[in-house]
Every structure is written in C-alpha cells, then in structure tokens.
C-alpha positions as CSV (number, residue, x, y, z in Angstrom):
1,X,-49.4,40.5,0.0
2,X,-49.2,37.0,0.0
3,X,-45.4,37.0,-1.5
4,X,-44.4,38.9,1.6
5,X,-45.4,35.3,3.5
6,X,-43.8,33.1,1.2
7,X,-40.2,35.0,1.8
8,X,-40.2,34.3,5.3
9,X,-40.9,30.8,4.9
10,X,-38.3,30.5,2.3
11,X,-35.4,31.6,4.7
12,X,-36.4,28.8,6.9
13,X,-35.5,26.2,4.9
14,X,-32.6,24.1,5.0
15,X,-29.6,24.9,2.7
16,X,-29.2,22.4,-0.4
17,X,-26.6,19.8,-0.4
18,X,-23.0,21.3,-0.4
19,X,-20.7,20.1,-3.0
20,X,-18.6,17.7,-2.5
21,X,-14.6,18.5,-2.0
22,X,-15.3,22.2,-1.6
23,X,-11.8,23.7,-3.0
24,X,-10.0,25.6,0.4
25,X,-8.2,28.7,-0.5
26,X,-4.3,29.7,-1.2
27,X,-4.3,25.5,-1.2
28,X,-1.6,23.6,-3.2
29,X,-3.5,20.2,-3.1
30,X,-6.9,19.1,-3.7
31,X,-8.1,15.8,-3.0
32,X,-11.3,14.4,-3.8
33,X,-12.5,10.7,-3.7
34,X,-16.5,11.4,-3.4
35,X,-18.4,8.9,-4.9
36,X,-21.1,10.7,-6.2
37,X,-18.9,13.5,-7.8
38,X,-19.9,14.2,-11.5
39,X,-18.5,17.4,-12.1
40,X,-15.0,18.9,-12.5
41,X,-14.4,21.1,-9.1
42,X,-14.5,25.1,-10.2
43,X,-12.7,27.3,-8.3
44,X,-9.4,25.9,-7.4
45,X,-6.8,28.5,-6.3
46,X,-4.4,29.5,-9.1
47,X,-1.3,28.1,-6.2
48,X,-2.7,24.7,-6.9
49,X,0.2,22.1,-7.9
50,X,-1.3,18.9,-7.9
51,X,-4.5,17.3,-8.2
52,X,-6.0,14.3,-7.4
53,X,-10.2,13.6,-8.5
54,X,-9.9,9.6,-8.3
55,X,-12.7,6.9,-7.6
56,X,-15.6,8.9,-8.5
57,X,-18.5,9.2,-10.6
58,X,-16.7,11.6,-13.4
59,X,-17.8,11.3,-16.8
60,X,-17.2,14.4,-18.5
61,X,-14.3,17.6,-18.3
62,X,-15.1,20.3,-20.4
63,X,-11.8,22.2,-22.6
64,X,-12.0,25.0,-19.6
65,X,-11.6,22.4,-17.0
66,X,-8.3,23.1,-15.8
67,X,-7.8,26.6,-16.9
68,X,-6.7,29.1,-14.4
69,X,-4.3,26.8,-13.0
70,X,-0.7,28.0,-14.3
71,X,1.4,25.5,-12.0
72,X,-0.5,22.6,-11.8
73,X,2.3,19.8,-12.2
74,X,0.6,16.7,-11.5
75,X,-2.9,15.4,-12.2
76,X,-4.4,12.1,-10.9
77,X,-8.0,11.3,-12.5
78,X,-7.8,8.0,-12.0
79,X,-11.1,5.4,-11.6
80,X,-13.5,7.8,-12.7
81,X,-16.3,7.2,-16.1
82,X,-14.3,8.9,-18.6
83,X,-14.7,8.2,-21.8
84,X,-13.7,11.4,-24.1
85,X,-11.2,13.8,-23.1
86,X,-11.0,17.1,-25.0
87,X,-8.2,18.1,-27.3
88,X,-7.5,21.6,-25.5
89,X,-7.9,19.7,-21.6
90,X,-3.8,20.2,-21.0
91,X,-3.6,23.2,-22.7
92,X,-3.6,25.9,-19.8
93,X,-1.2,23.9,-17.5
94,X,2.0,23.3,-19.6
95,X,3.9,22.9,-16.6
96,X,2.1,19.4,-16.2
97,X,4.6,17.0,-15.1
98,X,2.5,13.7,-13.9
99,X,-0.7,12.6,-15.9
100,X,-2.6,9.5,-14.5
101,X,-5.7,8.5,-16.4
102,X,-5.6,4.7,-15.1
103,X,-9.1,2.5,-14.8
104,X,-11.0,4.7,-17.1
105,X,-13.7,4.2,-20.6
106,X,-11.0,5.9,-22.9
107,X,-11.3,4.5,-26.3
108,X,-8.9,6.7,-28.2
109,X,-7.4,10.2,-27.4
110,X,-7.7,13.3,-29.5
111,X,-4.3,13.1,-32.0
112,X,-3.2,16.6,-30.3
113,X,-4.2,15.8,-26.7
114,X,-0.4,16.2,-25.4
115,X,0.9,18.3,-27.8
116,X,0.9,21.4,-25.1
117,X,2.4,19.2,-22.5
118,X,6.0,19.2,-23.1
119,X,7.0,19.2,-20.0
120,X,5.5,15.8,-18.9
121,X,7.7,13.0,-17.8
122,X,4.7,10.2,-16.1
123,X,1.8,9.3,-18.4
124,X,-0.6,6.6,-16.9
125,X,-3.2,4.9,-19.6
126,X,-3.6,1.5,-17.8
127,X,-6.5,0.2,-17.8
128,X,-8.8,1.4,-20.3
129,X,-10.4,0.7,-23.3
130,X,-7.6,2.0,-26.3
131,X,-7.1,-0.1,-29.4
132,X,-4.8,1.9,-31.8
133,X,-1.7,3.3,-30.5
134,X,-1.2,7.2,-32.8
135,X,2.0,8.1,-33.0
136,X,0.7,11.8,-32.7
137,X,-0.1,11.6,-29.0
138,X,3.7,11.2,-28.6
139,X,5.2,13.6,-31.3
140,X,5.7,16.5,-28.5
141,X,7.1,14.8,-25.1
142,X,10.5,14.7,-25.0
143,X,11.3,14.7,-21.5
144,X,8.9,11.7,-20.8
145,X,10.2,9.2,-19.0
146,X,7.6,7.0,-17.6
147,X,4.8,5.6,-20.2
148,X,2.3,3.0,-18.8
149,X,-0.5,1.7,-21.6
150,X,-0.8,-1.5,-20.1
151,X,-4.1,-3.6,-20.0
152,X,-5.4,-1.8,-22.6
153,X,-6.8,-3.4,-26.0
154,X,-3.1,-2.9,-28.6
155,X,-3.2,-5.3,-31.2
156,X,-0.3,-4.1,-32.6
157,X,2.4,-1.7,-31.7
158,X,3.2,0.5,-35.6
159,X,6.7,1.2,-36.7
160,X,8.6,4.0,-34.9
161,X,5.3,4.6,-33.0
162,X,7.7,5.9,-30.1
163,X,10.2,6.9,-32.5
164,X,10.3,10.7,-30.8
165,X,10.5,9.5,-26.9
166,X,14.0,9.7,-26.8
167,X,14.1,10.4,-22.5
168,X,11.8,7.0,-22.1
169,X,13.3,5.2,-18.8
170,X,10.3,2.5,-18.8
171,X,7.8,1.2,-21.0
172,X,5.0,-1.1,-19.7
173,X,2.5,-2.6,-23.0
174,X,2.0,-5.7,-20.6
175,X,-1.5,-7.5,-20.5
176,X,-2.6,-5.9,-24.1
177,X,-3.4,-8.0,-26.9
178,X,-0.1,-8.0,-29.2
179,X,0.4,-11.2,-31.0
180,X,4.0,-10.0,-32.5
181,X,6.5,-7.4,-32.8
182,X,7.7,-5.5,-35.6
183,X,11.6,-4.7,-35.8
184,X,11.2,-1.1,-35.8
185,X,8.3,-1.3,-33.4
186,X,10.9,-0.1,-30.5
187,X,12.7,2.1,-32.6
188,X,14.1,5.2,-31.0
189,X,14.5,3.9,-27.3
190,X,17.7,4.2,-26.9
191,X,17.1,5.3,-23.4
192,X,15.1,2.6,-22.5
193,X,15.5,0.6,-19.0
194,X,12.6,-1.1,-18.5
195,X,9.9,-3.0,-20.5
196,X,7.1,-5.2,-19.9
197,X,5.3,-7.4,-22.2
198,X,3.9,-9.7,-19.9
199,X,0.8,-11.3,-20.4
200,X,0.0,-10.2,-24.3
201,X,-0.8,-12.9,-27.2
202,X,3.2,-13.0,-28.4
203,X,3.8,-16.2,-30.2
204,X,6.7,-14.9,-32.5
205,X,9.9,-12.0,-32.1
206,X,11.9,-10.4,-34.7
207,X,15.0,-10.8,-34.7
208,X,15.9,-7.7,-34.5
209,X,13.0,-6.6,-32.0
210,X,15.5,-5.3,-29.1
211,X,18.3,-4.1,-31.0
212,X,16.6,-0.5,-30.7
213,X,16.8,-0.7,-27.4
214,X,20.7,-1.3,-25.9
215,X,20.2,0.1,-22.9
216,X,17.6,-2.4,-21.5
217,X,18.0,-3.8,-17.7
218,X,14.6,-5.4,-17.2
219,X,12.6,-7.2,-19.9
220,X,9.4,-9.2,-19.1
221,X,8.0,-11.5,-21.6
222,X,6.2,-14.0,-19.1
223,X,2.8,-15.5,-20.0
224,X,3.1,-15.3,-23.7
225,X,2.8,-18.0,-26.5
226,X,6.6,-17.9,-27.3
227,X,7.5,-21.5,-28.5
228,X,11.1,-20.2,-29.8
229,X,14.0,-17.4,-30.0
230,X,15.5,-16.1,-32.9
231,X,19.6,-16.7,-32.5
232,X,20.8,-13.9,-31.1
233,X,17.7,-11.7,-30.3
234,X,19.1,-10.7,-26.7
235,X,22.5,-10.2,-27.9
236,X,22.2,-6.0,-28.3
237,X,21.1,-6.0,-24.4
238,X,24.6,-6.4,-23.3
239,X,23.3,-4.5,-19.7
240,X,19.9,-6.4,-18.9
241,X,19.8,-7.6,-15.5
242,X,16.6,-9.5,-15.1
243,X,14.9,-11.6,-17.9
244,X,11.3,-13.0,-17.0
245,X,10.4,-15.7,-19.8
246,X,8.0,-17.3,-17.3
247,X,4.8,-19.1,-18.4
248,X,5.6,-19.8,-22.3
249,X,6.5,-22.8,-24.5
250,X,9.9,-22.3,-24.9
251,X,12.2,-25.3,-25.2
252,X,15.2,-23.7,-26.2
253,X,17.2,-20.8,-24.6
254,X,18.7,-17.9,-26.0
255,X,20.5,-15.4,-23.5
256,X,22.3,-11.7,-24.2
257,X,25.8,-11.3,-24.2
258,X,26.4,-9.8,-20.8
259,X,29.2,-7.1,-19.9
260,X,30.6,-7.6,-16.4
261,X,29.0,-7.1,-13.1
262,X,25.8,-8.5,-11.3
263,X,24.5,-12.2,-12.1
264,X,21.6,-12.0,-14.7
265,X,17.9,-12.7,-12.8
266,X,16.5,-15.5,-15.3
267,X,13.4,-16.8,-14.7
268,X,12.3,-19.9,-17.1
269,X,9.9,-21.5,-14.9
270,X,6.5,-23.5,-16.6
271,X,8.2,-23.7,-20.1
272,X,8.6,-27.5,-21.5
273,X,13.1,-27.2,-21.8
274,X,14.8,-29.6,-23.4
275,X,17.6,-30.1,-21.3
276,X,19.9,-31.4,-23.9
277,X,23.5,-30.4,-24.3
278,X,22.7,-26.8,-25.9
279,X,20.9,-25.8,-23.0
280,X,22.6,-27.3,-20.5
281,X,26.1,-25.8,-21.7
282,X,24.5,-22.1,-21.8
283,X,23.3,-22.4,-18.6
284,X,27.1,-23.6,-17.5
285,X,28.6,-20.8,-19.4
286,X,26.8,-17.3,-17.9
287,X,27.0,-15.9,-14.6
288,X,22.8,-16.2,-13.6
289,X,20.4,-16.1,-10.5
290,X,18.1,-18.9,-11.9
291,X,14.9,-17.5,-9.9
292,X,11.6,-20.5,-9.5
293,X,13.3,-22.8,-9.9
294,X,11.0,-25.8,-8.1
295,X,8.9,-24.6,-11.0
296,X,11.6,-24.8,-13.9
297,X,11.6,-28.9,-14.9
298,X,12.9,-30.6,-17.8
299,X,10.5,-31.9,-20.9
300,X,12.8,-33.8,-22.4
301,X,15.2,-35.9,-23.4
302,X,13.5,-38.8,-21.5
303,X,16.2,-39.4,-18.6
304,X,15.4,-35.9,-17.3
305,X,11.5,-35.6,-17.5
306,X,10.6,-33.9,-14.8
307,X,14.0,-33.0,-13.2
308,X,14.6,-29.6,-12.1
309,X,16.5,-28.3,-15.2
310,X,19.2,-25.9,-12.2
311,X,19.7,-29.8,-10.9
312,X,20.6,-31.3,-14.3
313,X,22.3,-28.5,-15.1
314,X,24.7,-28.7,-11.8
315,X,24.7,-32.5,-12.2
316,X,27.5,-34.3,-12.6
317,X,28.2,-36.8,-16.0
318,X,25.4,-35.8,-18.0
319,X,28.0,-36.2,-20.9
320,X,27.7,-32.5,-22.2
C-alpha cells in the first residue's frame, strides 16, 4: 500500500530544529541568551536555584511558568518583550530571593504580583515602561533590601508608598519623571542607605522630605531643576557620606549636620553659587571632599565670576 512507502521516506528526513537552551538534568543553573527564544523553557529540574532567560525574544510567561521549581532563589529575565506578567508567576517559588525584570515593555504589574514572595530581598524594574507606583506590590516584602525602579515613567512617588519596606538598604527612582516630593513620600525607610534621584524633573523639596530617612549615607540629586534648599532639609541625615547636587541651579547651599568621622563627598559642580559670605563660611565650617571641583565656579558677586568656588573659599581676605 502506498502508505507503507511514505513511512520509509518519512524516517529519512532530517529532525526539526531543536530548541534552544535545552534544560540538562539534576542542573542548578540555566542559562539562556538565544535570540530567537519565545517561549518559557519546560522541563527544568526541580534542583534548579537560579535562572537566567535574558536578551531574548520573550514576550509572554504563562501563571504555570515557573511551577515545579520549589528552590528557585534567583530569577534574571532581563531584555526580553515582556509586557504583562501574571498575577500567580511567583507563586510556586516562595523561596525567590533575586528578581530582575530590567529593559522590559512592563506598563504596570498585577497589585498581588509579589505578595507570595516574601522572601525577596533584590527587585530590578529598571528600565521599563511603569507610570504609577501601587503601594500593593510592596505590602508583603519585608526582608527586601534592594529596590531599583529607575528609568521608568514615575510622575510622582504617593504617600507612604514604601511605608511597609522597613529592611530597604537602597532605593534607586533616578532618571524617572518626578517633578517634586511629598514629605511622607519616604516614609518608613528608616533603614535606608542609599538613594538616587538623579536625573528626574525635581525643581522643589519638602522640607521635611529626608527626615524619614536618618539613616542615609548616599543621596544623589544631580541633574535636576533645584534652584533652592529648604533650611535645614539635610539636617536629619546626620550619617550621609556623599551628597551629589551636580548639574542644578542651585545658588545657595544647605549641608546636614554631620556626626564625627569621614569627610562628607560634596559634589556642587555646574550650579550658578553665589559665593558670598553664607556660602563661603559653610564651606569653612564642615569637614568635606569637595569632588569636580574645575567644574564648581562662582556666579556671582562680580569679583568672583568665574573663580573656582574651593579657591575663593580657601582664599585669603575675602572679608567673610
């Protein structure tokens, strides 16, 4: 019959393409960076502890996608096409410990998306397309220590958003679009080392924007549109050791009230300083590592346009 031809001729074809990244077994790490890779891999081994699906053509990961995986600690999908993630995706791996979503489509997150993921202490969002910061992503992860939303699309950061991150170690909302902050915008980082709001749309602080925050060693506020200070707005951050106000229009200078140890890294460079007695004086007063300083020049009065302000500051009979 002629079917009986047709079989042998089908067992001499050539196989199909395999897979990319075929999963290996008893493996505790899978790596895949295939280009054309649009699905989830099946089949990883139940021993696997991290993963990493980055620079690919991913789009889509179904609720199931990680299930089966009880110890799965870290999880790197970064530079992939995905725009949605499902509500349930983190549910079967509790034990999650590192989350990196960087350089994806994301436009929002489910409001439960982390609520089984207690355990996780690094959460990448950089680099996507998020607008509205919920406080409900953040309601269940108190041992997270490491939260990174920056170059994302944040007008605004709402009250007590990250009221319930009471481990946080570093905070980075830098290259977003925030214009100003709230006072209770912060509230609840008591922990809080780092922070970085570089490059957003800032043009005014509250007074009391850092007062939530005492335990603050590096603050970047660099290329901003911070003409002034509010008096006193450092003076809670009696730890901070480096203070980037780089790259606004400040022409007055307000600085925290340090306890003792290491000389506070200031940089002040491309900001028009009036290098009158008030600023001159502060400068005199704190122990400080004035960093750029070639690009840190005086505005005004007149008889020091131009001048480096750590020269006029240094220099003798300015009359201060």
């Amino acid at each position: 019959p002629p079917g009986w031809i047709l079989l042998p001729l089908l067992l001499l074809l050539p196989p199909g393409p395999a897979a990319p990244c075929p999963p290996q077994a008893n493996a505790t790490h899978f790596v895949c960076t295939e280009p054309t890779l649009v699905t989830f891999p099946t089949g990883l081994p139940r021993t696997t502890v991290a993963i990493s699906v980055e620079f690919t053509a991913l789009a889509v990961l179904l609720p199931t996608a990680l299930a089966g995986l009880p110890q799965l600690q870290e999880l790197h999908l970064s530079s992939n096409r995905l725009a949605t993630l499902p509500e349930a995706l983190l549910r079967p791996v509790p034990t999650l410990r590192v989350l990196d979503l960087t350089n994806n489509l994301l436009a929002d997150l489910p409001a439960g998306i982390f609520a089984g993921a207690r355990h996780l202490r690094h959460l990448v969002l950089r680099g996507n397309r998020l607008r509205v910061l919920q406080p409900a992503w953040f309601r269940h992860l108190p041992q997270l220590q490491w939260l990174d939303l920056a170059a994302n699309a944040f007008a605004e950061v709402p009250p007590e958003v990250f009221g319930t991150l009471r481990s946080l170690r570093s905070l980075d909302l830098s290259h977003n679009r925030l214009a100003s902050l709230v006072p209770s915008a912060l509230a609840g980082l008591r922990a809080l080392e780092r922070l970085d709001l570089e490059g957003n749309g800032l043009g005014t602080l509250a007074p009391a924007a850092f007062t939530p925050t005492p335990a603050l060693l590096l603050l970047f506020l660099a290329d901003n549109e911070l003409a002034t200070l509010p008096a006193g707005i450092f003076v809670p951050l009696s730890h901070l050791r480096v203070l980037d106000l780089a790259r606004n229009r400040l022409r007055a200078l307000e600085l925290p009230l340090r306890s003792p140890g290491p000389p506070l890294d200031l940089d002040i460079s491309d900001n028009p300083w009036d290098c009158g007695c008030p600023l001159l004086a502060l400068l005199q007063s704190v122990s400080l590592h004035l960093t750029a300083t070639h690009s840190t020049f005086c505005a005004s009065p007149p008889r020091y346009g131009g001048q480096e302000v750590a020269a006029v500051s240094q220099a003798q009979g300015t009359g201060c």
